[in-house]
KENU-197790 format. One record per atom (N, C-alpha, C): z, y, x; atom name; residue in one letter; residue number from 1. Coordinates in Angstrom, 1 decimal, always signed. Layout:
residues N
<atom z="Z" y="Y" x="X" a="CA" r="A" k="NUM"/>
...
***
This chain:
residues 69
<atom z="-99.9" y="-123.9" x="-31.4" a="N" r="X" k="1"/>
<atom z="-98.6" y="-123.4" x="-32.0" a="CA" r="X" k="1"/>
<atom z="-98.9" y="-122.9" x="-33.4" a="C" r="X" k="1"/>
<atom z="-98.1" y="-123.0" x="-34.2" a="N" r="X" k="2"/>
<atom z="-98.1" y="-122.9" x="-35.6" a="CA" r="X" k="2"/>
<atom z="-98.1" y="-121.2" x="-36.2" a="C" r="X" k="2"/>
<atom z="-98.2" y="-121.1" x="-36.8" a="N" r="X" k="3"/>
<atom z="-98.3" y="-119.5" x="-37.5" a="CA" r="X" k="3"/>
<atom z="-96.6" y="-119.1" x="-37.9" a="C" r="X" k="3"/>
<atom z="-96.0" y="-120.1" x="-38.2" a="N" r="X" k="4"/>
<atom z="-94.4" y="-119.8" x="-38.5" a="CA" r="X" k="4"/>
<atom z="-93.6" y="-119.8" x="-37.2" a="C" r="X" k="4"/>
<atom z="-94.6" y="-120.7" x="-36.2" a="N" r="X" k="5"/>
<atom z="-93.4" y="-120.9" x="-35.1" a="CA" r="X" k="5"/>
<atom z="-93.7" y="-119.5" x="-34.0" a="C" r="X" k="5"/>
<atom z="-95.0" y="-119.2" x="-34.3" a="N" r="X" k="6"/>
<atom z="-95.3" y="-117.6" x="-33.9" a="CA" r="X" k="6"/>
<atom z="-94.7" y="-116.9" x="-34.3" a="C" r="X" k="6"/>
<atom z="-94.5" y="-116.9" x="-35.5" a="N" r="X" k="7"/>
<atom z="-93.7" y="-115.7" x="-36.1" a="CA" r="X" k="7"/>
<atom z="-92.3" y="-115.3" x="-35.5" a="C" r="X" k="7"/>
<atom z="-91.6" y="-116.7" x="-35.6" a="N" r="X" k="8"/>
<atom z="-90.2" y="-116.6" x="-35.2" a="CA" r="X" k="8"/>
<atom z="-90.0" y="-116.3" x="-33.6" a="C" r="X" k="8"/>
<atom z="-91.3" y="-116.8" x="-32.8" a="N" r="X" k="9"/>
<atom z="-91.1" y="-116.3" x="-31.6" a="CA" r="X" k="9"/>
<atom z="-91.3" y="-114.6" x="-31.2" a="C" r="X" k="9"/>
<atom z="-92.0" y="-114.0" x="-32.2" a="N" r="X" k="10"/>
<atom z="-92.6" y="-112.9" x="-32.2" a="CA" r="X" k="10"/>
<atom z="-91.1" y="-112.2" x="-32.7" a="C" r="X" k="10"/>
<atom z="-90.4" y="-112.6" x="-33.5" a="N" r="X" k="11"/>
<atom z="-89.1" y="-112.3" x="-34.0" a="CA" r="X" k="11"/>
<atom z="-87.7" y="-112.1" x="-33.1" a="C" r="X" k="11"/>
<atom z="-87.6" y="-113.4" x="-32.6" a="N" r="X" k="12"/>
<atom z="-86.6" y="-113.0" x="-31.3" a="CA" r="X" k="12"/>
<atom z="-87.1" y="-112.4" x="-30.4" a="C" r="X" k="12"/>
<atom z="-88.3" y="-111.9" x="-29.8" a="N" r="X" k="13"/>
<atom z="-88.7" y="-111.4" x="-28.7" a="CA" r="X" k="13"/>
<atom z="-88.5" y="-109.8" x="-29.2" a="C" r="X" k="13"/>
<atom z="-88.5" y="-109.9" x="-30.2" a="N" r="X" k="14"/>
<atom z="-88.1" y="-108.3" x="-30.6" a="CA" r="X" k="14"/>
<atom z="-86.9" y="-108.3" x="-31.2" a="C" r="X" k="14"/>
<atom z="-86.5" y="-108.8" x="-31.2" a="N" r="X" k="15"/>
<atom z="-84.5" y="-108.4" x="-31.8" a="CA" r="X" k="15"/>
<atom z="-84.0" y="-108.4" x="-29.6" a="C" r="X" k="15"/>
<atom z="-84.6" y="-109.5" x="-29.0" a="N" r="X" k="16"/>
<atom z="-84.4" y="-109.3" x="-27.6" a="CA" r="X" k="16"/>
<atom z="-84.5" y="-108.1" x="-27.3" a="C" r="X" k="16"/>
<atom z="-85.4" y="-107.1" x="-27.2" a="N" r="X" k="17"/>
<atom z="-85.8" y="-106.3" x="-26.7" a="CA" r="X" k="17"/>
<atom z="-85.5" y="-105.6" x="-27.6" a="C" r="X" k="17"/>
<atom z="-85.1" y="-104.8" x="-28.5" a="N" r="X" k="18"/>
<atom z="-83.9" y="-104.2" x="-29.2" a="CA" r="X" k="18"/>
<atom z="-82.4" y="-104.4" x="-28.5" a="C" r="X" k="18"/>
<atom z="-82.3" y="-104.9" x="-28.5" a="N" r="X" k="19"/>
<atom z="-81.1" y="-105.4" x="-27.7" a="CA" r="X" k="19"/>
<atom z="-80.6" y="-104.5" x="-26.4" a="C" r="X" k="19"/>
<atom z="-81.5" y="-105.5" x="-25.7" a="N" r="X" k="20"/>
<atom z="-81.7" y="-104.2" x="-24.5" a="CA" r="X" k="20"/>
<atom z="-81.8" y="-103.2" x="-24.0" a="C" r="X" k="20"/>
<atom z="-82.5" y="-102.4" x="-25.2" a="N" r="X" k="21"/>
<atom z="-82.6" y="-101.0" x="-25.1" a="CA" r="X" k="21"/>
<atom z="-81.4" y="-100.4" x="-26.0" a="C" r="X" k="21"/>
<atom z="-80.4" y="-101.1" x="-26.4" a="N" r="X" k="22"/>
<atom z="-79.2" y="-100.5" x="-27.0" a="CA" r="X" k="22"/>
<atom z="-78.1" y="-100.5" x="-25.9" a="C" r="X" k="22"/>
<atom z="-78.2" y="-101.6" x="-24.9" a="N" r="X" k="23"/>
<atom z="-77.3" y="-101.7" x="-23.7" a="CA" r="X" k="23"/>
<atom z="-78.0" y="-100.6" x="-22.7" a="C" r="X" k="23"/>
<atom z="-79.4" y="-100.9" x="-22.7" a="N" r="X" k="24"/>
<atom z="-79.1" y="-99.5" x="-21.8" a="CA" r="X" k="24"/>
<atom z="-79.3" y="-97.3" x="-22.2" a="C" r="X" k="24"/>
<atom z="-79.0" y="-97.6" x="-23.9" a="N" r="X" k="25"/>
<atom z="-78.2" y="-96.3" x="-24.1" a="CA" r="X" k="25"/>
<atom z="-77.1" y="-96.2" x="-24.0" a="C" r="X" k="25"/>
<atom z="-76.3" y="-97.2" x="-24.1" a="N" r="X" k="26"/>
<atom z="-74.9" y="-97.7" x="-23.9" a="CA" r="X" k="26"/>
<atom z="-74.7" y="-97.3" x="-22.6" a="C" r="X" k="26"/>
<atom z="-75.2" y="-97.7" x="-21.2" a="N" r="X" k="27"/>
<atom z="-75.3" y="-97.9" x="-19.9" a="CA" r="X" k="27"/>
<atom z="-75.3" y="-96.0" x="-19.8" a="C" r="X" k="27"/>
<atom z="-76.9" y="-95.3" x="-19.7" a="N" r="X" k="28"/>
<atom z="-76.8" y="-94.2" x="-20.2" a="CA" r="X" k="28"/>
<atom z="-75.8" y="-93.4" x="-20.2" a="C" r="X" k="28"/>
<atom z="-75.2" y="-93.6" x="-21.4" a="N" r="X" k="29"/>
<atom z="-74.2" y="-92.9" x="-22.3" a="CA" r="X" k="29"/>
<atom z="-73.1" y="-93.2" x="-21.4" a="C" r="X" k="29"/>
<atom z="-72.8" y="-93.9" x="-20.6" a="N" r="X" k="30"/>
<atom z="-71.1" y="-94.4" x="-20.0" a="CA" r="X" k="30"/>
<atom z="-71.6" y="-93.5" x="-18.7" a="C" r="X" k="30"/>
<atom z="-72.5" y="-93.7" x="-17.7" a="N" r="X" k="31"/>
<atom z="-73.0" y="-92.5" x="-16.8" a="CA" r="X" k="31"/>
<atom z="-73.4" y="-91.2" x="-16.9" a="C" r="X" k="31"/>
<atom z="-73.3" y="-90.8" x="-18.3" a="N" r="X" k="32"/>
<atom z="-73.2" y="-89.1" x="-18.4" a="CA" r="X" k="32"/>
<atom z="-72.0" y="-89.0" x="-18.5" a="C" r="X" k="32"/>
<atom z="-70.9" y="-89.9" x="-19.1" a="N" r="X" k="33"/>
<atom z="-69.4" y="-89.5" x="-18.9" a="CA" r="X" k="33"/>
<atom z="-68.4" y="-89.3" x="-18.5" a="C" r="X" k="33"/>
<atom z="-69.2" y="-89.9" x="-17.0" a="N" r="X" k="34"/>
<atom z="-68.3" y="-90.4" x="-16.3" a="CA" r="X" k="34"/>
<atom z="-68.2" y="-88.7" x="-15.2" a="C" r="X" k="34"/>
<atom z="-67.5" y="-88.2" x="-14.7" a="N" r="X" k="35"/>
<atom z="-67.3" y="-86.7" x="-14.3" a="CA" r="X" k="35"/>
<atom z="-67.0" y="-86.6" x="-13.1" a="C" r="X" k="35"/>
<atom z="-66.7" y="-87.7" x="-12.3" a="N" r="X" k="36"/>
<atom z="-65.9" y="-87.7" x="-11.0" a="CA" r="X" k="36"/>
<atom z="-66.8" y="-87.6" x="-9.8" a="C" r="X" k="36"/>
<atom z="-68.0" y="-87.9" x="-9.9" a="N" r="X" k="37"/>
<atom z="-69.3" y="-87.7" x="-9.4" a="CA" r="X" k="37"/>
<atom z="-70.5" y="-87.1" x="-10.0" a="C" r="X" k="37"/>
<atom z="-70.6" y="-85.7" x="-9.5" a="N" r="X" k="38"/>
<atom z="-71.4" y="-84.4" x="-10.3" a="CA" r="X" k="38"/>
<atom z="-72.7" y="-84.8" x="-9.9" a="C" r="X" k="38"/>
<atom z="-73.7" y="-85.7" x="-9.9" a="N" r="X" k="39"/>
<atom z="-74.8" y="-85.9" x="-10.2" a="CA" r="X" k="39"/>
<atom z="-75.4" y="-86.1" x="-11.0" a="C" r="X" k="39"/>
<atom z="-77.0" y="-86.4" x="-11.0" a="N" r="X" k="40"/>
<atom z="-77.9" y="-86.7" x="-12.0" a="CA" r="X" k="40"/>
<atom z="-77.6" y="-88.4" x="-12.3" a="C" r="X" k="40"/>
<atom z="-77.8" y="-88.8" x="-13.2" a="N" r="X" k="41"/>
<atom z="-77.6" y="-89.9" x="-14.1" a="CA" r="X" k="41"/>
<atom z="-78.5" y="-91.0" x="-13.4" a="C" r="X" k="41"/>
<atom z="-79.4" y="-90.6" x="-12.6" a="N" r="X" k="42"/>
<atom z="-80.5" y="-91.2" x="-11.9" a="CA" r="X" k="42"/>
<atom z="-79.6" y="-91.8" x="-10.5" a="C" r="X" k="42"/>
<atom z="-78.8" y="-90.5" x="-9.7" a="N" r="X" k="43"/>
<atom z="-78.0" y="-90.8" x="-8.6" a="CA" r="X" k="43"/>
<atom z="-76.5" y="-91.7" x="-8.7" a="C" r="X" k="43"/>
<atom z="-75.9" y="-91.4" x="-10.2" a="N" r="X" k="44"/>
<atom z="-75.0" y="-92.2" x="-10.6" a="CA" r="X" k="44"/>
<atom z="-75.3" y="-93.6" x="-11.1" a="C" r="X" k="44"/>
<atom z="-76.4" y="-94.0" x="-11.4" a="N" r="X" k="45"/>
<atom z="-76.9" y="-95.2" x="-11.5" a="CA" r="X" k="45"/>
<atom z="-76.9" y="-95.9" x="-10.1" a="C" r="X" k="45"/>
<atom z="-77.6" y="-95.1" x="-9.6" a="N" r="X" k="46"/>
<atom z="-77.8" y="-96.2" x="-7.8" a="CA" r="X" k="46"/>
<atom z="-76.2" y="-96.3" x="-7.2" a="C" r="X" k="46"/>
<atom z="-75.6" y="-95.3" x="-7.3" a="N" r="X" k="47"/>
<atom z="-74.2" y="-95.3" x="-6.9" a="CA" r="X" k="47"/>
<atom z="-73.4" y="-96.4" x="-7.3" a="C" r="X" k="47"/>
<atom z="-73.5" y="-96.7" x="-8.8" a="N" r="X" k="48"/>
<atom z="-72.8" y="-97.5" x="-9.7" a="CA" r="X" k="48"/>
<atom z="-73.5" y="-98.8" x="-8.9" a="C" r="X" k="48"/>
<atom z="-74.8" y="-99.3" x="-9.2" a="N" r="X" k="49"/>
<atom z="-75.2" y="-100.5" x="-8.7" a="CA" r="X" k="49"/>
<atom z="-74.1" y="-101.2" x="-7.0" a="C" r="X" k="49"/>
<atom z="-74.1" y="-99.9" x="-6.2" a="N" r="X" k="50"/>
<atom z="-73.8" y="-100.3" x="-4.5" a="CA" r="X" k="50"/>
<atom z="-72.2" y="-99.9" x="-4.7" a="C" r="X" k="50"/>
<atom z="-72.0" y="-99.6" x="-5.5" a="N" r="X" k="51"/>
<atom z="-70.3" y="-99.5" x="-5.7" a="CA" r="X" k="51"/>
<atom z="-69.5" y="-100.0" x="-6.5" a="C" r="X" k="51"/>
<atom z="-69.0" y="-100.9" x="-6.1" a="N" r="X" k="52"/>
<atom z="-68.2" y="-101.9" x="-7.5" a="CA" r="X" k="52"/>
<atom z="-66.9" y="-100.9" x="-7.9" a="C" r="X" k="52"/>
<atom z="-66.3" y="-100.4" x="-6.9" a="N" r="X" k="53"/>
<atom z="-64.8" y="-98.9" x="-7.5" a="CA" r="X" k="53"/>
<atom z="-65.8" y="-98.3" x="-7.9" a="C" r="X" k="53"/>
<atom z="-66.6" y="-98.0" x="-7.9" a="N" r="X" k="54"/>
<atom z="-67.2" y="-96.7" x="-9.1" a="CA" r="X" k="54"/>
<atom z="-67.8" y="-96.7" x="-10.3" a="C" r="X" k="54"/>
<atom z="-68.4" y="-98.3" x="-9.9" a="N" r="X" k="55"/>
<atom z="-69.0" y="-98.5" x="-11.5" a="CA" r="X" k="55"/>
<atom z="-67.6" y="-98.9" x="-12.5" a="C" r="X" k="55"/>
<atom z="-66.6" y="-99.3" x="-11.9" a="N" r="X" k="56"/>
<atom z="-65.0" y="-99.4" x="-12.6" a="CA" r="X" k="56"/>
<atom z="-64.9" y="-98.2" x="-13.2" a="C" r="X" k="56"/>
<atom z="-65.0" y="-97.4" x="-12.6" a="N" r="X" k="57"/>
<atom z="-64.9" y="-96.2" x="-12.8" a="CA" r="X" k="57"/>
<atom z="-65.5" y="-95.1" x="-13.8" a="C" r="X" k="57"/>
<atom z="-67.0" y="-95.9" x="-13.9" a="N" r="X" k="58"/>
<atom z="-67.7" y="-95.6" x="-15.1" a="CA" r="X" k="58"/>
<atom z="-67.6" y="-96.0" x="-16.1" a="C" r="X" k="58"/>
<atom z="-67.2" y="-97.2" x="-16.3" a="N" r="X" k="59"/>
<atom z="-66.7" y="-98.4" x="-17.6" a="CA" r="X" k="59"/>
<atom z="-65.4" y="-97.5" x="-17.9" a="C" r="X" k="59"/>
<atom z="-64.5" y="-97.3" x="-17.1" a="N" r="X" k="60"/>
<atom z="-63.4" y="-96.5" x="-17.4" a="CA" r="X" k="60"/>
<atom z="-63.5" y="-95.2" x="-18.5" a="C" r="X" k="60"/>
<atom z="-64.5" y="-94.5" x="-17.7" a="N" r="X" k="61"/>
<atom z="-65.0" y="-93.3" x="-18.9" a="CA" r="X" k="61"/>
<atom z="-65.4" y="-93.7" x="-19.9" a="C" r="X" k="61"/>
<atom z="-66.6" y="-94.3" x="-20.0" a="N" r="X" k="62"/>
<atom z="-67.3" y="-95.3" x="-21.2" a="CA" r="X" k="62"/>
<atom z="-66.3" y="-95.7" x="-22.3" a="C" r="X" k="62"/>
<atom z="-65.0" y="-96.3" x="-21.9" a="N" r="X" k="63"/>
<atom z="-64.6" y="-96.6" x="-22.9" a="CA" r="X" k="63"/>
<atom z="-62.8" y="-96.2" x="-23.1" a="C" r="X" k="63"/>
<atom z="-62.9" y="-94.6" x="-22.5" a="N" r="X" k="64"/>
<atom z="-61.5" y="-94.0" x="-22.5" a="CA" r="X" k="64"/>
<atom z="-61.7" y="-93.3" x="-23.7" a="C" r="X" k="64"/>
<atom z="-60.7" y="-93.0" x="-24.6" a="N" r="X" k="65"/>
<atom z="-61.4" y="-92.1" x="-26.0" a="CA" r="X" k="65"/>
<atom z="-62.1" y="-92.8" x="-26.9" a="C" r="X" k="65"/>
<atom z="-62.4" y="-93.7" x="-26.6" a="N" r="X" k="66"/>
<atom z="-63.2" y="-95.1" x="-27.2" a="CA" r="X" k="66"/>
<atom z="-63.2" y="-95.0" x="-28.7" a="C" r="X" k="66"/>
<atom z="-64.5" y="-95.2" x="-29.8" a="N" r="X" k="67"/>
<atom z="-63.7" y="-95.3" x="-30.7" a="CA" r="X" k="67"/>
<atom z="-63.8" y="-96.7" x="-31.4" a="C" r="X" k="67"/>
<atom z="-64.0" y="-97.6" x="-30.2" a="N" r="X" k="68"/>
<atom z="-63.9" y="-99.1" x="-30.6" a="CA" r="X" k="68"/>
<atom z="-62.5" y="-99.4" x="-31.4" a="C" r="X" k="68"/>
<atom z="-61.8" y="-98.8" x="-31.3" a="N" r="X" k="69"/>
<atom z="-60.0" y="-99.7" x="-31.9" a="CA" r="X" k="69"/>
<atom z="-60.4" y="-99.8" x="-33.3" a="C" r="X" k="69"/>
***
């Protein structure tokens, strides 16, 4: 493999992995918001995985107040 085509692979593999770790502050951040279930962020994570109404429910917080518009 070439020295440029290393590079570039060395390049997406870290904009990838950047990435990721901005979805899951993102992720994070929507599970501290969410208020309806008073746990740790650790227990609202597993909750969210095994509950499709509740992870609705977290997306909901995540992006009520939003200041996407």
């Amino acid at each position: 493999m070439s020295l440029s085509m290393r590079m570039n692979v060395e390049f997406v593999l870290c904009t990838v992995h950047r990435i990721i770790l901005k979805l899951r502050r993102i992720a994070l951040n929507a599970l501290g918001r969410e208020s309806s279930f008073r746990r740790s962020i650790r227990q609202k994570s597993r909750r969210a995985a095994m509950n499709d109404q509740y992870m609705v429910s977290v997306l909901a917080a995540a992006f009520s107040n939003s200041t996407l518009s």
